[in-house]
Every structure is written in structure tokens, then in C-alpha cells.
N, C-alpha and C positions, 0 to 999 in steps of 0.2 A: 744697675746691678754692680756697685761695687764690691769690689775684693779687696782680702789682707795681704796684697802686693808686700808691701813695708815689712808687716811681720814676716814675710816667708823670706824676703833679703835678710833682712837682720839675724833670721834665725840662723841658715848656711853661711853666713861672715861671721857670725860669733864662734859656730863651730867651726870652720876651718882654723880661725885663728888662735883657736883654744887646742887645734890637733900636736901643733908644733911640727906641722910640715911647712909651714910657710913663715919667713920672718915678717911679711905685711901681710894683711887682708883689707881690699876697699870694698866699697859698691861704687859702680859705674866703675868705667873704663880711666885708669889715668891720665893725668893732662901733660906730665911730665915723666920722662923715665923713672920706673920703679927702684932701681938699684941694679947689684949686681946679683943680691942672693936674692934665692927663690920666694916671689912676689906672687899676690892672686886679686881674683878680682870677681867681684859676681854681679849680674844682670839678669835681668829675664829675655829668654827666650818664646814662651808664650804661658798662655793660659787657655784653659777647658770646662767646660762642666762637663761630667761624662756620668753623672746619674743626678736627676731633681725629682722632687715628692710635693709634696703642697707645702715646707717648710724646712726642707732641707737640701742640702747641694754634699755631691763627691765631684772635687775638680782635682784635674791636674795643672800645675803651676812647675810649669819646665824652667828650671833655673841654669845659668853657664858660668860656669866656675872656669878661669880662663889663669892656667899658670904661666907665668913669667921668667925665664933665665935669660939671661945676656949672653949673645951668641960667643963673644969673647974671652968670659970670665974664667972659662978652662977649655980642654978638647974638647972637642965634638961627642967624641965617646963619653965622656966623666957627664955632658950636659945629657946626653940621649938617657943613659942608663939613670941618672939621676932624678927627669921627669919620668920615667919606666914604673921608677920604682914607686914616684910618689902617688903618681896614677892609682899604682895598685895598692899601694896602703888606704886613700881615700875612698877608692871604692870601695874596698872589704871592709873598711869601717863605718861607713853608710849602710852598707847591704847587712849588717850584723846591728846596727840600731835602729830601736821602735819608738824614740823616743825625741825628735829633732825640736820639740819646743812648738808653743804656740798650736795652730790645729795640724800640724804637720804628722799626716798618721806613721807614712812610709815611702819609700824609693819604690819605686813602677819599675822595676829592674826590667824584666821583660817587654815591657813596654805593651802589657794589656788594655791599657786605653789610648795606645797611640804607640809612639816613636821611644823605645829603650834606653838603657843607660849604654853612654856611647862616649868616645874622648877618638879626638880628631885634632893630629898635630901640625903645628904649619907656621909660618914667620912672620910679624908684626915690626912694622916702623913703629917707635914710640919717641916722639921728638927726637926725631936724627939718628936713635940707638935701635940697631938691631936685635930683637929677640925671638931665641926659640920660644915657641908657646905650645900648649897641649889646651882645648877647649872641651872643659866635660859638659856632656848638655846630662841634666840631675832631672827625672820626672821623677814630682813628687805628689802623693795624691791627700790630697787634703780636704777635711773635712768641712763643710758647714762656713766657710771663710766667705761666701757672698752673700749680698745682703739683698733677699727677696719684698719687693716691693711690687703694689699694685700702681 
């Protein structure tokens, strides 16, 4: 039973990177320091079917959008408030779009077929360089993206 893994990355790295809260966006985690400015990165966290029919699927496909600042790059304060802030731009503008591309319906904000929208911040080695990081875990429920097979 494959999934549209691919599309559902590409969809949230195109849009983040199109927000203009980040001066990077990858998929997968980097191999090398990001920089100093504010860097992202997305991966999956899991996947679900959480409704099948004889010819269709609603899954959830939990994505982690993982922001990036260099512990250095300013105060502690300018970093804290600055990932604060972005948190909260990126969520109010997922929670206010129906539209994320590919079979991507919506954000599971509440987390009705599992685990909610949720950001959890905490510190990452990235070759030698210290960073604040914020890890938003994104359930997004999507339609029809697996492929039913006998």
C-alpha cells in the first residue's frame, strides 16, 4: 500500500519556503550547519489511514517542520521571541489554508484522528554548531494518496 510520502514533503517545503519566514527550506535533516539565519527542514513523522471504503483511503501523514537559529547569532531573547513569533505566523497560516497542494485536504489541528498541531522546542548539534530549534509536528489529513491493491 504505497503512499504520496514525496508529494506530501514537497508540498510543506515548497510552502514554507514560499512563506518567507525562512531563508532555507530542505527535506531531510542537514548534513552540515544551516547558517545563521532562520533555516527549516521537513521530514515525516508518521503516517495513518484513519477512514478506508472499498476504493478509498483518509490518512494522516504527520509532517515535522524543524526551525533552525544559531544559538550565537543574537540574544537569547531576539532568538526566543523570533522562533515565538514564527511558530505563530506558520501556524495561523496553515490553520487558515484549505489548499496545500496535491491531495493535501487540511491540518488536523485538533488532532481528531490522533496527535494535534503541536511545536516543541529544544537544542540540536549540527556539525559542531549549536542550534535553537522549534519541531512543529503538522497532521495533515489527506485524501485518497494510498494505493489500494489486492
Amino acid at each position: 500500500m504505497p503512499f504520496a510520502i514525496k508529494a506530501t514533503l514537497q508540498a510543506i517545503s515548497s510552502y514554507i519556503q514560499a512563506s518567507g519566514y525562512v531563508q532555507k527550506s530542505t527535506i531531510g535533516e542537514p548534513e552540515s550547519p544551516p547558517g545563521e539565519r532562520l533555516a527549516a527542514s521537513v521530514y515525516m513523522g508518521n503516517i495513518s489511514i484513519v477512514s478506508l471504503t472499498l476504493n478509498t483511503t483518509i490518512e494522516v501523514h504527520t509532517v515535522i517542520l524543524r526551525l533552525y537559529m544559531d544559538m550565537l547569532a543574537e540574544p537569547t531573547e531576539g532568538i526566543e521571541f523570533k522562533l515565538a513569533e514564527v511558530v505563530s505566523g506558520i501556524f495561523h497560516d496553515l490553520l487558515g489554508e484549505y489548499d496545500l497542494g496535491t491531495t493535501i485536504r487540511n491540518v488536523d489541528a485538533g488532532g481528531i484522528y490522533g496527535s494535534p498541531l503541536r511545536a516543541t522546542w529544544g537544542y540540536v548539534d549540527v556539525g559542531g554548531k549549536m542550534y535553537r530549534i522549534v519541531d512543529m509536528s503538522i497532521p495533515l489529513i489527506v485524501d485518497d494518496s494510498a494505493v489500494l491493491a489486492a
